[in-house]
N, C-alpha and C positions, 0 to 999 in steps of 0.2 A: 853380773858385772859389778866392779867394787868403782870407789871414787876414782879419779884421777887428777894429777896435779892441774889446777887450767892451765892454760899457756900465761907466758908470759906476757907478750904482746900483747893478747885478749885485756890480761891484769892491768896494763901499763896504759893502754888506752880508756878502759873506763876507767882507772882511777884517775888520770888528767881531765875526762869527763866531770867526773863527780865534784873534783876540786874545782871545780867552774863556778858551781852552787846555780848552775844554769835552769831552773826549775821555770819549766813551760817553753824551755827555750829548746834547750840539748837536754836535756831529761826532763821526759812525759814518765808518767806516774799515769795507773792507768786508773779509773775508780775503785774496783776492788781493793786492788795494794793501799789505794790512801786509806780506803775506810778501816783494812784494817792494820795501819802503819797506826792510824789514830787512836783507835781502838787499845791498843798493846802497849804502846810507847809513852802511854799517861801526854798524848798530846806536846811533845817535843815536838821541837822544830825538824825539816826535813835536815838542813844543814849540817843537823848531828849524829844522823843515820850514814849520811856521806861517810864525814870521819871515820866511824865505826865501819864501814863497809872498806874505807880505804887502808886503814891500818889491819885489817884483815887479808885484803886482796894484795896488800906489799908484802906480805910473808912471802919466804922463798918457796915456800910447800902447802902453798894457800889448796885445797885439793876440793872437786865437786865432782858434777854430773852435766855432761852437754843433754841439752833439751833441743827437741824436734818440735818447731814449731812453726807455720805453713804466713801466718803472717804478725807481724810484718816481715820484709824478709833481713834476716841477721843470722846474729850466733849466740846463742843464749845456754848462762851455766846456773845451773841450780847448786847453793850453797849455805853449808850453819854459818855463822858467825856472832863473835860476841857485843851485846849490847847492852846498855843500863847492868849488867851484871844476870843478863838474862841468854838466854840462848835464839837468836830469829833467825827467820830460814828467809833468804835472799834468792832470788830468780831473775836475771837482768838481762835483757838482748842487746847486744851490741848493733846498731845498725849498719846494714852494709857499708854506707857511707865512711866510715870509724868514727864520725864525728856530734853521732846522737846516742843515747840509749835510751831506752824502755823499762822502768820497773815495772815488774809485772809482782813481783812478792819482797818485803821488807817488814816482817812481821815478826809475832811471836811465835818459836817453832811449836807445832803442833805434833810432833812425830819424832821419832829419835833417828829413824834412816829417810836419805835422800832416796828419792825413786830407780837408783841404780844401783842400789842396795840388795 
């Protein structure tokens, strides 16, 4: 299977998400992703990762990979995007709610294909 474009709607709600800067509130982070958000990102702030995740996910042909994942329960797209002038691979669940998400990955990509590759 190759990428596919996310939805839109999926895009438009985490990116209002993100632009909250709701950290602990509407977006859990979960240990792994910080440790290695921190690790990659020379220790920037999360607030910066947002931006870059949201000026990515506003593209009209932002494209990834839906992920199956049992909990929590949501809708989650695995995806590159660019940061610090770097390439990081992003994995975020939308919660059913539409009103939380879950990073699960915000890192430095480690791999040149997404797992639907």
């Amino acid at each position: 299977m190759a990428q596919i474009e996310i939805p839109e709607m999926w895009r438009q709600t985490v990116c209002a998400i993100l632009a909250t800067e709701g950290t602990g509130t509407l977006i859990r982070w979960t240990i792994d992703a910080e440790n290695r958000y921190k690790a990659g990102s020379g220790f920037a702030w999360k607030y910066e990762v947002y931006e870059a995740i949201r000026d990515f996910l506003s593209a009209s042909a932002a494209t990834g990979c839906p992920i199956d994942l049992d909990n929590p329960p949501g809708e989650t797209y695995e995806f590159l995007f660019p940061f610090q002038n770097r390439r990081f691979y992003g994995k975020i669940l939308l919660r059913n709610d539409r009103k939380r998400i879950v990073v699960f990955s915000a890192h430095l990509a480690q791999f040149t294909n997404l797992s639907c590759e």
